[in-house]
N, CA, C and O atoms as a Tinker XYZ file with bonds, in Angstrom:
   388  protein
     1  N     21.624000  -13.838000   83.729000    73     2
     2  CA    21.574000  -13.656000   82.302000    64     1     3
     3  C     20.877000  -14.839000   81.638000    63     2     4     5
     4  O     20.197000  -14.544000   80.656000    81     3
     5  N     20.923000  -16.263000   82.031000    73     3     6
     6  CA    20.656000  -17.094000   81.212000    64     5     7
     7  C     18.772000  -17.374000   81.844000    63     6     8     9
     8  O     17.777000  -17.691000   81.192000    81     7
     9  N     18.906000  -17.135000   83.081000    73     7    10
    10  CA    16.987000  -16.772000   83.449000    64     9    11
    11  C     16.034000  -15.832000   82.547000    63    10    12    13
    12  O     14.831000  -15.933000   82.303000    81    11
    13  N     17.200000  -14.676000   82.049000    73    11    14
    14  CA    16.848000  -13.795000   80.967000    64    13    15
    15  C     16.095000  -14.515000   79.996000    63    14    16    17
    16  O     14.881000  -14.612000   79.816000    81    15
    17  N     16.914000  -14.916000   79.508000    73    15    18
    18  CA    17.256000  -15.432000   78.106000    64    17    19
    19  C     16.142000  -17.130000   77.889000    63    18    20    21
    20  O     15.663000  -17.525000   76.826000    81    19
    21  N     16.052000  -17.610000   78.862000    73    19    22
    22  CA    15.043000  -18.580000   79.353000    64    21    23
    23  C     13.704000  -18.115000   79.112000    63    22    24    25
    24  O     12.831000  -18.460000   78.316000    81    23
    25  N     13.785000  -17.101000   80.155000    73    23    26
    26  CA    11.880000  -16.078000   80.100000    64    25    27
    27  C     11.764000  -15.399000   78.710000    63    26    28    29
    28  O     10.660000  -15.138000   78.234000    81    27
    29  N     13.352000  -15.013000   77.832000    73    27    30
    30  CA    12.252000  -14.639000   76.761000    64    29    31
    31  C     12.156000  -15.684000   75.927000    63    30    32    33
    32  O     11.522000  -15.579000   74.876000    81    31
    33  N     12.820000  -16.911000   76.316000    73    31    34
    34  CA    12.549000  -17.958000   75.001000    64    33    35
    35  C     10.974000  -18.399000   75.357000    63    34    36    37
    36  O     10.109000  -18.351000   74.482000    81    35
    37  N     10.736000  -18.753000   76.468000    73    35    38
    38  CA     9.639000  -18.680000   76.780000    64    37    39
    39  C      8.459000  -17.948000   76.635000    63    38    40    41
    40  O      7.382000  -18.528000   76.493000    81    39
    41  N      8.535000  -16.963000   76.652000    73    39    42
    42  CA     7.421000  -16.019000   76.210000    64    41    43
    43  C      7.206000  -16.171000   74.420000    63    42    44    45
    44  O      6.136000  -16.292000   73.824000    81    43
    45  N      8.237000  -16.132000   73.988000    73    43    46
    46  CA     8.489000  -15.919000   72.529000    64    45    47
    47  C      7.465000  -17.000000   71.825000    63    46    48    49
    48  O      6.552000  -16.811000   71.021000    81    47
    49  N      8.061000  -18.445000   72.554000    73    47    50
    50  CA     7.463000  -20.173000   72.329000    64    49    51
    51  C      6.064000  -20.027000   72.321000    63    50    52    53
    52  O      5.398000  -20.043000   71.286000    81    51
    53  N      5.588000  -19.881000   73.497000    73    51    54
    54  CA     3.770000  -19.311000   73.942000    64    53    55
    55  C      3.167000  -18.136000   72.654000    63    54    56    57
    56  O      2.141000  -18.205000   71.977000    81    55
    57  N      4.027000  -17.316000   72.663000    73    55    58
    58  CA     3.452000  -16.194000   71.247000    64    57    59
    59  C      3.515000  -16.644000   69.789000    63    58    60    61
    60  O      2.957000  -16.091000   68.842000    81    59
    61  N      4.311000  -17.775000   69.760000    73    59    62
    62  CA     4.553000  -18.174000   68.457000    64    61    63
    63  C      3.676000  -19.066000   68.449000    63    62    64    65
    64  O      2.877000  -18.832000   67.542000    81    63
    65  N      3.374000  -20.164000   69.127000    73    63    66
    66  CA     2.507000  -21.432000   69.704000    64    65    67
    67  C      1.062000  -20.736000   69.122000    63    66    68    69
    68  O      0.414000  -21.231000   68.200000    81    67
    69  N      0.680000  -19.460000   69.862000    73    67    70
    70  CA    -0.521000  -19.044000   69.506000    64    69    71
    71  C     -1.122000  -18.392000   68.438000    63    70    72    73
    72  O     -2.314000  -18.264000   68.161000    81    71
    73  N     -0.167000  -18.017000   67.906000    73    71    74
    74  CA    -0.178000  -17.983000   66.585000    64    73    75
    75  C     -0.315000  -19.141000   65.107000    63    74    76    77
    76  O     -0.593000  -18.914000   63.930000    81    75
    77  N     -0.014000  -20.264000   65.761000    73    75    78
    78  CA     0.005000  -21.229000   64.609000    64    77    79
    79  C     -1.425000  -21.711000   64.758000    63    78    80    81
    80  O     -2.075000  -21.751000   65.803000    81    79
    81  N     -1.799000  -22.063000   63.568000    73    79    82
    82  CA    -3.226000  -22.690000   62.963000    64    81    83
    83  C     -2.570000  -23.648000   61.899000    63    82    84    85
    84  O     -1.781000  -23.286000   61.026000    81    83
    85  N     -3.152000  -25.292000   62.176000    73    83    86
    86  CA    -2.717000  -26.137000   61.352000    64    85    87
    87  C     -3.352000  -26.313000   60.675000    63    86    88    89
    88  O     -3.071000  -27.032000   59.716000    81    87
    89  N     -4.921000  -25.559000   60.882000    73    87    90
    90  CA    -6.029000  -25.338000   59.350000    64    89    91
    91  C     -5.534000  -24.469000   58.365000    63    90    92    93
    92  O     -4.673000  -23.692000   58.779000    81    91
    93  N     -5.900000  -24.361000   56.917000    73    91    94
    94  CA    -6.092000  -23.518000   55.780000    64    93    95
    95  C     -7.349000  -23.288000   55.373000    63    94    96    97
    96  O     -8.153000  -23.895000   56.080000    81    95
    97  N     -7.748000  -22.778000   54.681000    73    95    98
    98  CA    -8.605000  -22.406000   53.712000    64    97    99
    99  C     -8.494000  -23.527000   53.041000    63    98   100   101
   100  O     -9.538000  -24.177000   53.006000    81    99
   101  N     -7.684000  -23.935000   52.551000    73    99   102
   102  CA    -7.453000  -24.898000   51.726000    64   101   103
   103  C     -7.713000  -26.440000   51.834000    63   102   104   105
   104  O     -7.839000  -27.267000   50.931000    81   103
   105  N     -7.763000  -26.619000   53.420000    73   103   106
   106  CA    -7.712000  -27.661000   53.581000    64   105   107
   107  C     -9.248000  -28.060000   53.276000    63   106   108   109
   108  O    -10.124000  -27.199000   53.199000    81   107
   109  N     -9.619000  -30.109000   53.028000    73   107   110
   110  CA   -11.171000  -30.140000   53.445000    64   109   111
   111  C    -11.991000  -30.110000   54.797000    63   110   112   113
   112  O    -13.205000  -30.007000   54.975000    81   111
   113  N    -10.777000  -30.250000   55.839000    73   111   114
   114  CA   -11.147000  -29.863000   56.873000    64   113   115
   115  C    -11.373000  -28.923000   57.115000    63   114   116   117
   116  O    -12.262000  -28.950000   57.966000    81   115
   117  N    -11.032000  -27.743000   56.822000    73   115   118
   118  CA   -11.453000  -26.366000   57.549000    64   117   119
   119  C    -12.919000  -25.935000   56.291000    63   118   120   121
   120  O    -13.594000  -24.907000   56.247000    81   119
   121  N    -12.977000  -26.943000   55.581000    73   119   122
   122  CA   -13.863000  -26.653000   54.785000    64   121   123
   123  C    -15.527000  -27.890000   55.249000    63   122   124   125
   124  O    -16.686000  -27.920000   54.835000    81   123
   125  N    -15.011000  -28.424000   55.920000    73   123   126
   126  CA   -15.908000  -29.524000   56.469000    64   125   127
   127  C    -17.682000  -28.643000   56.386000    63   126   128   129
   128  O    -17.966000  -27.446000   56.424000    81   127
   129  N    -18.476000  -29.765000   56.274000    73   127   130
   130  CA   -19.599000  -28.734000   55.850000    64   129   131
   131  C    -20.276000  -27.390000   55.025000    63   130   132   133
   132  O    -21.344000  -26.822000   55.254000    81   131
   133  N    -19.390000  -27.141000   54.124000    73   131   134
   134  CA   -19.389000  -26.137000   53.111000    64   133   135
   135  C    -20.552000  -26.614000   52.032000    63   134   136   137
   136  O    -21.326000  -25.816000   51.503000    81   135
   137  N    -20.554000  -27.716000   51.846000    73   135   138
   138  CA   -21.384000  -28.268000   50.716000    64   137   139
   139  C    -22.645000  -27.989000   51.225000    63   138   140   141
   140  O    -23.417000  -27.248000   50.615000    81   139
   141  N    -22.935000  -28.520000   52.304000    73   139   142
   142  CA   -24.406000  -28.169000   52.982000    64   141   143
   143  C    -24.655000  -26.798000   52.737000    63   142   144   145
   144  O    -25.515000  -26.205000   52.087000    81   143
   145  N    -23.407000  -26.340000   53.617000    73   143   146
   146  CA   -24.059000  -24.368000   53.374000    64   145   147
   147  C    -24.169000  -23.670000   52.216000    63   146   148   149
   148  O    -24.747000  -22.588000   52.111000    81   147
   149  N    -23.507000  -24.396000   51.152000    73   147   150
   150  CA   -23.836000  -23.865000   49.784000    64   149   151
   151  C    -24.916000  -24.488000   49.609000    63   150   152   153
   152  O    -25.828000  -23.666000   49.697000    81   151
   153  N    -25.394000  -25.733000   49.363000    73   151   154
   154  CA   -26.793000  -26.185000   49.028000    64   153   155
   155  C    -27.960000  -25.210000   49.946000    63   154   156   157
   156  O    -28.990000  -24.761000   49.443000    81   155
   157  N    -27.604000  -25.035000   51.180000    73   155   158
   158  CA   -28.841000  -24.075000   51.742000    64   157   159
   159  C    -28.727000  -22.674000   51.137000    63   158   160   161
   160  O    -29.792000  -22.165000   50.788000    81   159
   161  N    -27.634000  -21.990000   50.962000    73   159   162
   162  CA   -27.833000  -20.672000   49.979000    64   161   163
   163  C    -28.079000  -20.416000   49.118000    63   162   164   165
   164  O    -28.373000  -19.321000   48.637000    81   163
   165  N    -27.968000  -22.080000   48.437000    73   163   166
   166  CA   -28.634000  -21.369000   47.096000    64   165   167
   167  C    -30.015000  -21.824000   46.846000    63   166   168   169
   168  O    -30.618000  -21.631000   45.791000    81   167
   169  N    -30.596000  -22.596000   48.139000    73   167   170
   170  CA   -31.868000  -22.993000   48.227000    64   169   171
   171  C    -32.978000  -21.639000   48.470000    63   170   172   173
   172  O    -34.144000  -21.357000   48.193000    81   171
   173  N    -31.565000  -20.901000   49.313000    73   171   174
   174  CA   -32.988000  -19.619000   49.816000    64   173   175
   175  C    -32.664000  -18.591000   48.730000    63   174   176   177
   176  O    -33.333000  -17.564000   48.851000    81   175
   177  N    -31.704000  -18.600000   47.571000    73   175   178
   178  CA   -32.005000  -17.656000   46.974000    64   177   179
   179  C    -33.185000  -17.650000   45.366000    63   178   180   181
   180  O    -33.258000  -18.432000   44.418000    81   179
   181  N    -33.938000  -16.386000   45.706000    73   179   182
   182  CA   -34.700000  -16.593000   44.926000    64   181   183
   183  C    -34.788000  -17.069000   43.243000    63   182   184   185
   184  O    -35.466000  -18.015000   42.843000    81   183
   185  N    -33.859000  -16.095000   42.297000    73   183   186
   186  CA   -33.603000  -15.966000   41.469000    64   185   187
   187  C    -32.774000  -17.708000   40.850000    63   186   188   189
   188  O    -32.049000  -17.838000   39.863000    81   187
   189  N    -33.159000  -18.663000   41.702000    73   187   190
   190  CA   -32.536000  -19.890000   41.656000    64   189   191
   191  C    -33.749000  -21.012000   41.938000    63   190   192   193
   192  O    -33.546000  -22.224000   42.003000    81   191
   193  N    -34.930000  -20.423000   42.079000    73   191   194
   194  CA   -36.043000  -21.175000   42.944000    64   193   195
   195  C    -35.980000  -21.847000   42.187000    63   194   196   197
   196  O    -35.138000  -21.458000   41.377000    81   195
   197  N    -36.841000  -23.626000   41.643000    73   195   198
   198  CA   -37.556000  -23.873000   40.791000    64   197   199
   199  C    -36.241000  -24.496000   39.507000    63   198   200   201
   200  O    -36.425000  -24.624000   38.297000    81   199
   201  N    -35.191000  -24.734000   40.152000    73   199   202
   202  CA   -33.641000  -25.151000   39.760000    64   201   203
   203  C    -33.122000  -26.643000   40.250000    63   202   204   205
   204  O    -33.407000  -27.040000   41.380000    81   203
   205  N    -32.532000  -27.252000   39.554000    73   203   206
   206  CA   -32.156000  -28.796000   40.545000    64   205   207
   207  C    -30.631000  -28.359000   40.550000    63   206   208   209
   208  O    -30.011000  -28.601000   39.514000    81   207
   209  N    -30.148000  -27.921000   41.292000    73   207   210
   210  CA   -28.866000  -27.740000   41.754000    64   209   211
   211  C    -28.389000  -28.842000   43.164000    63   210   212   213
   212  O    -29.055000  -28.943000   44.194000    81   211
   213  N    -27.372000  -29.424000   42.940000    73   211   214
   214  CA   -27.085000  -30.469000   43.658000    64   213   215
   215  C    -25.086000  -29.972000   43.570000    63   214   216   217
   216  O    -24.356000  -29.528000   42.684000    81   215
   217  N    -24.909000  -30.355000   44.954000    73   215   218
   218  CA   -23.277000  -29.464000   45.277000    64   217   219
   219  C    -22.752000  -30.621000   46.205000    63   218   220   221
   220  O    -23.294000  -31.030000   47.232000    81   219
   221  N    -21.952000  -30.923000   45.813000    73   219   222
   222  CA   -20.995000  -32.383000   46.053000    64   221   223
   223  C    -19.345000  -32.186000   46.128000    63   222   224   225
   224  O    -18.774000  -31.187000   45.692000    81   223
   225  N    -18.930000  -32.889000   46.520000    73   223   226
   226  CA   -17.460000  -32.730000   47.194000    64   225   227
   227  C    -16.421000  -33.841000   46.613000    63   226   228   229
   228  O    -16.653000  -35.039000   46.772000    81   227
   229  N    -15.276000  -33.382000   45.937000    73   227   230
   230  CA   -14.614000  -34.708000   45.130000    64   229   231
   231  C    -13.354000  -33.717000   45.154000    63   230   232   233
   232  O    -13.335000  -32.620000   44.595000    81   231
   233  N    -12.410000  -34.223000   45.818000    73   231   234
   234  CA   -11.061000  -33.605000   45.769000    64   233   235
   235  C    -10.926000  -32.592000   46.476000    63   234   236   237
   236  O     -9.996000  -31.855000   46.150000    81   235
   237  N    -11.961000  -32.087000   47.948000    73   235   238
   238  CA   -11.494000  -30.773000   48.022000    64   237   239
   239  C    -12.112000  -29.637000   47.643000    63   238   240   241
   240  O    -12.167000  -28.589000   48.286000    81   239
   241  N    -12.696000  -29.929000   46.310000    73   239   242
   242  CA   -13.196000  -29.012000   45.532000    64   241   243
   243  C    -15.369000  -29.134000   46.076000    63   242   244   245
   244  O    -16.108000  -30.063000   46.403000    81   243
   245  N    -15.512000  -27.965000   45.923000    73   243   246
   246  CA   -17.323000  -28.328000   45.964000    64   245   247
   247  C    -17.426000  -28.146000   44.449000    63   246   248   249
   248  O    -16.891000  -27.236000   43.818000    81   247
   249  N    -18.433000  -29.453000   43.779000    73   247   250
   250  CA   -18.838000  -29.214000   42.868000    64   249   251
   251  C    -20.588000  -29.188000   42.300000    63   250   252   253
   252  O    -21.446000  -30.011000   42.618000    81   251
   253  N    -20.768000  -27.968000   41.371000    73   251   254
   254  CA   -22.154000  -27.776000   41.444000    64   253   255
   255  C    -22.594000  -28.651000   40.357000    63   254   256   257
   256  O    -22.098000  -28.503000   39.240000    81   255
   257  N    -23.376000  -29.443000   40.552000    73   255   258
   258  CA   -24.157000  -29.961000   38.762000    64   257   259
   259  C    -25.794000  -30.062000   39.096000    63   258   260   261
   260  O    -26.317000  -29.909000   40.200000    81   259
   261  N    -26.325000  -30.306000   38.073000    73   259   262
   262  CA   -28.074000  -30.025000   37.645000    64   261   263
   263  C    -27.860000  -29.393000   36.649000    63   262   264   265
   264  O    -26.842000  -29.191000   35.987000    81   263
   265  N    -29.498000  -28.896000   36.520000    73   263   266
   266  CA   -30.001000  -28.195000   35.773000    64   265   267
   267  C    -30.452000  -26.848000   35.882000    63   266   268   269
   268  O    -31.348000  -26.628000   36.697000    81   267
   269  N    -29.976000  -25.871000   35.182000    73   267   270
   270  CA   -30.648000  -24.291000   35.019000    64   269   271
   271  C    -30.982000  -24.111000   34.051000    63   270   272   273
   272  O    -30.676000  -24.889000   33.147000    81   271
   273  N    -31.960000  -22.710000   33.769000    73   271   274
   274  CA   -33.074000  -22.625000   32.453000    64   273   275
   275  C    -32.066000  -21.462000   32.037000    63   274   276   277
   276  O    -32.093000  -21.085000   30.866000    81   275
   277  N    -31.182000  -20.877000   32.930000    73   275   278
   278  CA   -30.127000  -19.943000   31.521000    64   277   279
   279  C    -29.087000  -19.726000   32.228000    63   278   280   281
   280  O    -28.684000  -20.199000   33.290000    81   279
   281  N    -28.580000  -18.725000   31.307000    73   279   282
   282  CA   -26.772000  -18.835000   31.542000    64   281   283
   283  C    -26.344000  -17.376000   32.719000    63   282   284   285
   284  O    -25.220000  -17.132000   33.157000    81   283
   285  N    -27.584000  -16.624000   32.993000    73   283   286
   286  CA   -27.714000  -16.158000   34.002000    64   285   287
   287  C    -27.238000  -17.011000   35.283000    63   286   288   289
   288  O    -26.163000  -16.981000   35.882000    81   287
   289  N    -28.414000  -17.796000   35.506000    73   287   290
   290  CA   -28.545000  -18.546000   36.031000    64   289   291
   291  C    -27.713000  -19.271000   36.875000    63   290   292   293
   292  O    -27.776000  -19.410000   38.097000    81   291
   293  N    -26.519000  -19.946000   35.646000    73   291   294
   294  CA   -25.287000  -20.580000   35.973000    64   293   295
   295  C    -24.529000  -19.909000   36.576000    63   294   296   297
   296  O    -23.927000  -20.282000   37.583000    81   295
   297  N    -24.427000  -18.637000   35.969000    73   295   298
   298  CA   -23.341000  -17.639000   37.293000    64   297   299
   299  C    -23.748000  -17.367000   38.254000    63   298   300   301
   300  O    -23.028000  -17.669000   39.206000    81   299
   301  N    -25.099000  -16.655000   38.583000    73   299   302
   302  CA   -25.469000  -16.532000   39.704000    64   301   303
   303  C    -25.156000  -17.461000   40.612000    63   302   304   305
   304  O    -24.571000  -17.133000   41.644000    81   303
   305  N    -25.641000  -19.277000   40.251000    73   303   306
   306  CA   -25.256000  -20.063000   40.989000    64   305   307
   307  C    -23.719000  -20.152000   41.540000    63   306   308   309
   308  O    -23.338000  -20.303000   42.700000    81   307
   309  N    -23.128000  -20.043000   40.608000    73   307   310
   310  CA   -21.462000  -20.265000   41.005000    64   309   311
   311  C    -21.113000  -19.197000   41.904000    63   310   312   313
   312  O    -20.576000  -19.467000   42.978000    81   311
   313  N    -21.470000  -17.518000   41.435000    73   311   314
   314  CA   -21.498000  -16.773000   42.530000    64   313   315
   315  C    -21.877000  -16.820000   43.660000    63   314   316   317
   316  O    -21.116000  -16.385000   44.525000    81   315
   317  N    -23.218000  -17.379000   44.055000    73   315   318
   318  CA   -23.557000  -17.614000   45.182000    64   317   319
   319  C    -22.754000  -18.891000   46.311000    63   318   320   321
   320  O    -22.664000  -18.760000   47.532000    81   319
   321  N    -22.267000  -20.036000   45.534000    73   319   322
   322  CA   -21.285000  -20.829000   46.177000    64   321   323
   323  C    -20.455000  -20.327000   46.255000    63   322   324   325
   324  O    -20.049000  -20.527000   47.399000    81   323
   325  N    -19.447000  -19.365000   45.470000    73   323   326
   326  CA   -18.031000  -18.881000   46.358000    64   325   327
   327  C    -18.375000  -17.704000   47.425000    63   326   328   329
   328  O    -17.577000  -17.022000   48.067000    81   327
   329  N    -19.420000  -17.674000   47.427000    73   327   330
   330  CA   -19.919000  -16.587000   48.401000    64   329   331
   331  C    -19.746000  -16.973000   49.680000    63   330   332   333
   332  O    -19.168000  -16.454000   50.635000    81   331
   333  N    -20.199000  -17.726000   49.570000    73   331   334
   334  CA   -20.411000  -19.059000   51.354000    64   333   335
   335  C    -19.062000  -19.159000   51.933000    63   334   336   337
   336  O    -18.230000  -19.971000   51.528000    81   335
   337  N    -18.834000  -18.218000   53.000000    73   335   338
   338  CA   -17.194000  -18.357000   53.825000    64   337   339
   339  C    -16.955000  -20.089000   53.886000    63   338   340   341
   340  O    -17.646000  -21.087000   54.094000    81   339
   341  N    -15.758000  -19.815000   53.616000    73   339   342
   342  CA   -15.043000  -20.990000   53.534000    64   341   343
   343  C    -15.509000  -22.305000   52.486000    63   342   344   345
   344  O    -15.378000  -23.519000   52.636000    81   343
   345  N    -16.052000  -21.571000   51.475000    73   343   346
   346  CA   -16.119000  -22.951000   50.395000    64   345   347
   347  C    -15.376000  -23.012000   49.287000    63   346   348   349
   348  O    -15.737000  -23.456000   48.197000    81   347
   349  N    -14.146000  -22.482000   49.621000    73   347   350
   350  CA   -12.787000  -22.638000   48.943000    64   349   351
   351  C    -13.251000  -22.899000   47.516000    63   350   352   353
   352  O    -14.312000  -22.373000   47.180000    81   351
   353  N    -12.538000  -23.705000   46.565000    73   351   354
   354  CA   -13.054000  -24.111000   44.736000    64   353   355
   355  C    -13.966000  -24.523000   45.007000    63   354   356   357
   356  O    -14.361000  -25.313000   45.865000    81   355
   357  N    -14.501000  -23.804000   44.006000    73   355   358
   358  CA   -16.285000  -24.163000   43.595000    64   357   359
   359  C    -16.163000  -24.208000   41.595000    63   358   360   361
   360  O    -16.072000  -23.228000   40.856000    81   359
   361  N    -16.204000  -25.621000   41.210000    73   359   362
   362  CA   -15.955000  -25.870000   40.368000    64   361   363
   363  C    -17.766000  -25.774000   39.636000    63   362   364   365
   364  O    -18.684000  -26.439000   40.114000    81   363
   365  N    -17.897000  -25.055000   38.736000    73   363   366
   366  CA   -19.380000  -24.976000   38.282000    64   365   367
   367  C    -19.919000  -25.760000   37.138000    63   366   368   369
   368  O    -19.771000  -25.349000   35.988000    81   367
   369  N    -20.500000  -26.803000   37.388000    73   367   370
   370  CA   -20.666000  -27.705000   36.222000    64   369   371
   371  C    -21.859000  -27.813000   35.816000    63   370   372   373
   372  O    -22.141000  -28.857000   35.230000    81   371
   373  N    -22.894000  -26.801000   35.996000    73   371   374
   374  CA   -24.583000  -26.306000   35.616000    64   373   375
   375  C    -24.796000  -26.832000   34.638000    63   374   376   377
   376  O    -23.725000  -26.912000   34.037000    81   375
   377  N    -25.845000  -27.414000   33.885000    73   375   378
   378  CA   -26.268000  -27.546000   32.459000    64   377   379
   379  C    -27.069000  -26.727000   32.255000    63   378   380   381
   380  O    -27.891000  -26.570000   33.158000    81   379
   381  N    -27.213000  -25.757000   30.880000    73   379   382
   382  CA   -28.230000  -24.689000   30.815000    64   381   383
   383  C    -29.171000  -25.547000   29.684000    63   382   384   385
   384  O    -28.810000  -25.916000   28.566000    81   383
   385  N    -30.448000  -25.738000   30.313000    73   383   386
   386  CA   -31.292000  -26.310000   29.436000    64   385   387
   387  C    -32.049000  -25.403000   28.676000    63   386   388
   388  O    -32.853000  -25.818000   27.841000    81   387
């Protein structure tokens, strides 16, 4: 009975074990490199060409600042950074010139 009770604590430990992830979404680690991949997406998107968008990291958060010529513009950008898996807050701080 207690070999029982052993093998299923055991099995149980291993299934639970593999189940845990000490990353989040949340964390800046599981977010490590996000800034880059937002700066390259919104480099290749068109409707953004010809833009000084610059995406920086302070708390966790990616934050966008530069310059855009409208308020299009600004969302698109912000849309396109929460787009990018795993770039958690994307705080949008565009200036529309």
């Amino acid at each position: 009975m207690t070999k029982g009770f052993l093998a299923i604590g055991m099995v149980a430990g291993l299934y639970l074990h593999g189940c845990s992830d000490n990353r989040s979404v949340h964390s800046p680690v599981a977010r490590a490199g996000s800034a880059s991949d937002i700066q390259d997406k919104l480099a290749t998107t068109q409707a953004l060409r010809h833009t000084d968008i610059k995406v920086g990291t302070q708390n966790g958060k990616n934050i966008l600042s530069g310059v855009v010529y409208t308020k299009k513009q600004k969302f698109l950008a912000g849309s396109v950074a929460r787009s990018v898996e795993g770039s958690g807050i994307v705080v949008n701080r565009l200036v529309v010139q």
